[in-house]
C-alpha positions in Angstrom: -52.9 -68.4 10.3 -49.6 -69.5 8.4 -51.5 -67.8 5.4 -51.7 -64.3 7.5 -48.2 -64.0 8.8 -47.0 -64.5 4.7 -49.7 -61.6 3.8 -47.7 -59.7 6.6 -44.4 -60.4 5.9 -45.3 -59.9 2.1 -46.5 -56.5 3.2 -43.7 -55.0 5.1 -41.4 -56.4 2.8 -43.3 -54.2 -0.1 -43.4 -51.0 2.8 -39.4 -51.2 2.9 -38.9 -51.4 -0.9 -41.3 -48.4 -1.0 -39.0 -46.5 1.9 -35.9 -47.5 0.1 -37.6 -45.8 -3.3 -37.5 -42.6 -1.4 -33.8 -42.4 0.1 -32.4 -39.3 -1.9 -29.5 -40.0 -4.5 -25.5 -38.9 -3.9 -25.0 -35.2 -4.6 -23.4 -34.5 -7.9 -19.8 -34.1 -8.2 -18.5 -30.2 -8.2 -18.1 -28.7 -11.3 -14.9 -28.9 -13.2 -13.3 -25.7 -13.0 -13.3 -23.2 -15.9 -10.1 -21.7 -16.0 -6.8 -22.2 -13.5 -5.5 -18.8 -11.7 -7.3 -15.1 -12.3 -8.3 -14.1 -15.9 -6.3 -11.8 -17.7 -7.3 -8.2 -17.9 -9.8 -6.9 -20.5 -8.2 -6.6 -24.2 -4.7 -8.0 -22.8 -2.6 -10.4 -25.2 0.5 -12.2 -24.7 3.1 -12.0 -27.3 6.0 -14.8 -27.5 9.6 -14.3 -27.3 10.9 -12.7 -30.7 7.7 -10.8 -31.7 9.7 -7.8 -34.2 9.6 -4.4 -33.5 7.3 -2.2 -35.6 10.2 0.1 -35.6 13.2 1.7 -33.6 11.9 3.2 -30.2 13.0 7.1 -30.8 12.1 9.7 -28.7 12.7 13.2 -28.2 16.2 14.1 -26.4 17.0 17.7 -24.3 20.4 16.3 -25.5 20.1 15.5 -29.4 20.0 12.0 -30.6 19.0 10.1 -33.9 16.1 12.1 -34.3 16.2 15.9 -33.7 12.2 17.6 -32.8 12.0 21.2 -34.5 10.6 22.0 -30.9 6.9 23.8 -29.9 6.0 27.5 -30.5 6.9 29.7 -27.9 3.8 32.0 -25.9 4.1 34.7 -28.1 2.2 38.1 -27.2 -1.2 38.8 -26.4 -2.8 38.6 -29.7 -0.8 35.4 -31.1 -2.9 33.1 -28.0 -6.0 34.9 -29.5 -6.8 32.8 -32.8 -9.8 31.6 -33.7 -9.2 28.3 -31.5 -9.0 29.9 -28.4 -11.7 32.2 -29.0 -14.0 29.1 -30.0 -12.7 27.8 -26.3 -13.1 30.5 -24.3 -16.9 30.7 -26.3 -17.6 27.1 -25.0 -16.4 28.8 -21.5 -14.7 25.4 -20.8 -11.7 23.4 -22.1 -11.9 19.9 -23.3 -9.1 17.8 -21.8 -8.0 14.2 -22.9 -6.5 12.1 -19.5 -6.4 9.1 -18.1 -8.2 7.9 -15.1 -6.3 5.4 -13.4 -2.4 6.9 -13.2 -2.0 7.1 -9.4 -0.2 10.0 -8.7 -0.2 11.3 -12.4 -4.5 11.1 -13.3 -6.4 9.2 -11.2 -10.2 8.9 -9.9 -9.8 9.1 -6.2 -12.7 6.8 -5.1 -13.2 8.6 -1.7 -14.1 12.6 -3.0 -15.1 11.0 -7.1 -13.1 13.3 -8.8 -9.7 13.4 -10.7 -6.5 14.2 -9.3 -2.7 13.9 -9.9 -0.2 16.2 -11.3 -1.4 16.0 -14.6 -4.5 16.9 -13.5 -3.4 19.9 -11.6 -1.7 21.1 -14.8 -5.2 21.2 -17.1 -6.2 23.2 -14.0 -3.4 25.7 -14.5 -4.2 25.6 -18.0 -7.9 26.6 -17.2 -7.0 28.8 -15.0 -4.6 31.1 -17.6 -7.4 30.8 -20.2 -10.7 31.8 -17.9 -9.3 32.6 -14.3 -11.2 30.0 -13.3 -9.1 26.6 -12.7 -12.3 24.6 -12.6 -13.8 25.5 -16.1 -12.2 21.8 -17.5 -14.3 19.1 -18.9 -12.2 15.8 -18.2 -12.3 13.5 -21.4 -10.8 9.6 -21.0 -8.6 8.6 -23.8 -7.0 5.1 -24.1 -3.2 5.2 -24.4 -3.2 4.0 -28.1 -6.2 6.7 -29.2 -4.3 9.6 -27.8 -3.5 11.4 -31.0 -6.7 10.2 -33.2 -8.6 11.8 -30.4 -6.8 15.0 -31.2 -7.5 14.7 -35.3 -11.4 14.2 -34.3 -11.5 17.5 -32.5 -13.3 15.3 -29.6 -11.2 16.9 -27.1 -8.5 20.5 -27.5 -5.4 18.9 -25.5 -4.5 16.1 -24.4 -2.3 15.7 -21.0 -1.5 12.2 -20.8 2.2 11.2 -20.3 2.2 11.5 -24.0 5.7 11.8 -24.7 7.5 13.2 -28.1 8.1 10.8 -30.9 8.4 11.0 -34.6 5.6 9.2 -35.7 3.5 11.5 -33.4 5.1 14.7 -34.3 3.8 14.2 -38.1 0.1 13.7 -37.0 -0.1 16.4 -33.8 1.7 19.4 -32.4 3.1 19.5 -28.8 3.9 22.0 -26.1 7.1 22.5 -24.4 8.4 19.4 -22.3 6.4 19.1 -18.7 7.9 16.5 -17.2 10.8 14.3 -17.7 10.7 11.0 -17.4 13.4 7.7 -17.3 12.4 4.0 -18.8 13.4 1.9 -15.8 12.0 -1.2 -14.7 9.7 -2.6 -12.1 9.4 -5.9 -10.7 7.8 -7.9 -7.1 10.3 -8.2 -4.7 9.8 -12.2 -4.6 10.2 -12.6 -8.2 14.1 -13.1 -7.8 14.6 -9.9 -10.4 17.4 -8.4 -9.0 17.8 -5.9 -12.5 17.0 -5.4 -16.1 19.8 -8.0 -16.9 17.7 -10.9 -15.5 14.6 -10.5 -17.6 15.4 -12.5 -20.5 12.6 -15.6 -20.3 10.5 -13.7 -18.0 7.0 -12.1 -19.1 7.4 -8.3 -19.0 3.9 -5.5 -19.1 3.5 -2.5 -21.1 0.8 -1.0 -22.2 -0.3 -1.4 -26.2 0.0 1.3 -28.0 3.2 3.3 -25.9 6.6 3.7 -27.9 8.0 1.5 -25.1 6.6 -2.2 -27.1 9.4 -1.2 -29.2 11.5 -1.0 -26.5 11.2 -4.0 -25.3 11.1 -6.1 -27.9 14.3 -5.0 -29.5 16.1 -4.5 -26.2 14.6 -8.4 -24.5 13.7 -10.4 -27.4 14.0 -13.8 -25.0 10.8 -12.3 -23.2 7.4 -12.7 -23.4 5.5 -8.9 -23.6 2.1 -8.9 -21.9 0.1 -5.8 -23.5 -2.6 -4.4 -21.8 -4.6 -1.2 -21.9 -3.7 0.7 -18.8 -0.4 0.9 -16.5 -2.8 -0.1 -13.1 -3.3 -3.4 -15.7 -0.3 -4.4 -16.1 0.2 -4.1 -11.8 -2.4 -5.9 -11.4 -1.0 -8.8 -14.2 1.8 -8.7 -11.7 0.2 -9.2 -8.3 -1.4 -12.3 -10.2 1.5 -13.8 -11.1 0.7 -12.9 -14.6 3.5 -10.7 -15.6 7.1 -10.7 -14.1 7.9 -7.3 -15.0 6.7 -4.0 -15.7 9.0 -1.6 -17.9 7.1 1.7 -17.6 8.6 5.5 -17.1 9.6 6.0 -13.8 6.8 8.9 -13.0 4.1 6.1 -14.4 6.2 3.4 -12.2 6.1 5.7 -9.0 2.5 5.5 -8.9 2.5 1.7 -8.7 5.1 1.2 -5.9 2.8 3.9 -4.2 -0.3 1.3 -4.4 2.0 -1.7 -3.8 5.0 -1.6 -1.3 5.8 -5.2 -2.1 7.3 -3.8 -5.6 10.6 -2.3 -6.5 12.0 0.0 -9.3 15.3 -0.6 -10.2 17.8 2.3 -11.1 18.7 1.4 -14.0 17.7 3.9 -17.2 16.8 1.6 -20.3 15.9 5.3 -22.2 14.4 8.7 -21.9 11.2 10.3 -22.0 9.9 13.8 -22.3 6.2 14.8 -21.7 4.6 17.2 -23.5 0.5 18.6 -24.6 -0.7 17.5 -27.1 -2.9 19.6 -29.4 -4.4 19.3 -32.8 -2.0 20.3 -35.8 -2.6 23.6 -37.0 -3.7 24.8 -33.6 -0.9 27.0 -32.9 -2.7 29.6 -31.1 -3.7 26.6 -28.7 -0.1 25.4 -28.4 0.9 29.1 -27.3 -1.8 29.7 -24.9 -0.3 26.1 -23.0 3.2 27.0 -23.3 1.9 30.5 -21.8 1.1 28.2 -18.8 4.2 26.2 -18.9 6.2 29.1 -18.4 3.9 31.2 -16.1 4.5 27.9 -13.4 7.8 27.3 -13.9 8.7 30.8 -13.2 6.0 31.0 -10.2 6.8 28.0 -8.3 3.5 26.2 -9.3 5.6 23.6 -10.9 7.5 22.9 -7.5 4.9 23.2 -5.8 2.8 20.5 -7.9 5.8 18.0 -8.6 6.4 17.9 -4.7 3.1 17.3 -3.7 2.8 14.5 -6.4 5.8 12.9 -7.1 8.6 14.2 -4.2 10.5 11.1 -3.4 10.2 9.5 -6.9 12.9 8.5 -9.1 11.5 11.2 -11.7 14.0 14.0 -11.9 12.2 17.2 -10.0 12.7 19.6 -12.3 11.3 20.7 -15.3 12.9 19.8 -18.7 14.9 22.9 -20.5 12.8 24.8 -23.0 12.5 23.7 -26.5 11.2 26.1 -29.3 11.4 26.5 -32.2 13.1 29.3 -34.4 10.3 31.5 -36.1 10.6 33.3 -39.1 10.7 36.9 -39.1 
């Protein structure tokens, strides 16, 4: 009997070792994380203070300045807009425009309707218009910031509106229209950064986009700040929303777009420089260059230009009218 009651005991000692084989083991700790805070945007590098200056930031001046531009060719009649350009555009029955895609206010994919809009985008309309009288007859190209002119040299598109302002280095490698637009470098900043003006950004990080005249800019103007370089403008607005960036120094039509999409930014008054907008268009295209200055002057005498600059960027810090006219004296 004493024999049975070990064989039992024996037994249900083996039956709990059996249940205790089966109890499931702790979870696993979580994960160590991968990275601390959002990722930068695509393509974006962060330069330390002191990074030199490729050059002096120059840029075309209504005024005169260091650097003097020779100026665009004026419309001309009838038969100077008809060169074999144009007639090779109006044979396509469409013009190829370079823009961007994400410039609120300026050219910008409105996700609601899917197609492009902004002033910029109103202009290549106007453009298309003059050339076919048909506004719609444009086929939208999208050009990164720093492939603006090479895009022209390819032939890959036949203008390019894309707050592409005058400069020296870009006046030897593409021709330009007229002035547009007219534009001040200011600077922008979140309103709980403690940025109160320009004068407080040394050690901060400051956004602009690779590529623009403006990394000059800043790097000879705030040398004691880090520069955040990115591809696009709605990059470097993002890079400060994420705590990223400090700073954007940006013209203020670019800028207006931003405190548009974000209320909790501010642009400060102060004018770090001056930009002018112009077309840009292969060199050697001249007939092409007239045909867009033909446009330039058909809206500003029209009210088209009013019209446009109020719908887009009334209420900006841009100035609202458009820059004086600068040609060039022909021959003959």
């Amino acid at each position: 009997m004493r024999a049975l009651r070990l064989v039992g005991a024996c037994a249900a000692v083996l039956a709990l070792a059996a249940c205790a084989n089966d109890v499931p083991p702790p979870p696993p700790s979580d994960p160590p994380l991968t990275f601390r805070g959002a990722p930068m945007p695509a393509n974006a590098k962060l330069d330390p203070p002191g990074a030199e200056p490729d050059g002096p930031f120059v840029g075309a001046s209504e005024k005169g300045g260091d650097w003097q531009w020779p100026g665009s060719l004026p419309p001309g009649e009838d038969e100077d807009r008809d060169g074999m350009h144009m007639r090779r555009i109006k044979d396509r029955g469409r013009i190829i425009v370079g823009v961007d895609q994400s410039q609120y206010l300026l050219s910008y994919r409105d996700p609601a309707r899917g197609d492009l809009r902004g002033f910029e985008v109103d202009l290549a309309h106007e453009i298309s218009r003059d050339i076919f009288g048909d506004p719609d007859k444009v086929d939208f190209r999208f050009v990164e910031s720093a492939a603006r002119a090479e895009t022209l040299q390819a032939g890959e598109v036949d203008i390019v509106i894309r707050t592409m302002s005058i400069t020296p280095d870009r006046a030897e490698v593409v021709d330009f229209s007229t002035p547009y637009l007219k534009s001040y470098v200011r600077v922008l900043a979140p309103r709980d950064r403690g940025i109160g003006s320009p004068a407080e950004l040394p050690g901060k990080t400051i956004c602009v986009v690779d590529g623009t005249n403006l990394l000059n800019l800043v790097r000879t103007q705030m040398p004691e700040s880090s520069v955040l370089r990115t591809r696009t403008w709605s990059d470097c607005l993002m890079a400060t929303q994420q705590f990223q960036a400090d700073a954007v120094v940006g013209d203020d039509a670019v800028l207006a777009g931003m405190v548009a999409q974000d209320p909790l930014v501010e642009v400060f008054p102060d004018k770090l420089a001056n930009q002018l907008y112009a077309i840009g268009v292969a060199k050697g295209h001249d007939d092409v260059v007239r045909q867009v200055n033909f446009t330039i002057e058909r809206i500003r005498s029209d009210g088209t230009w009013n019209r446009m600059f109020k719908q887009w960027l009334g209420g900006s810090l841009t100035e609202s009218w458009l820059p004086r006219r600068m040609y060039r004296q022909e021959e003959g």
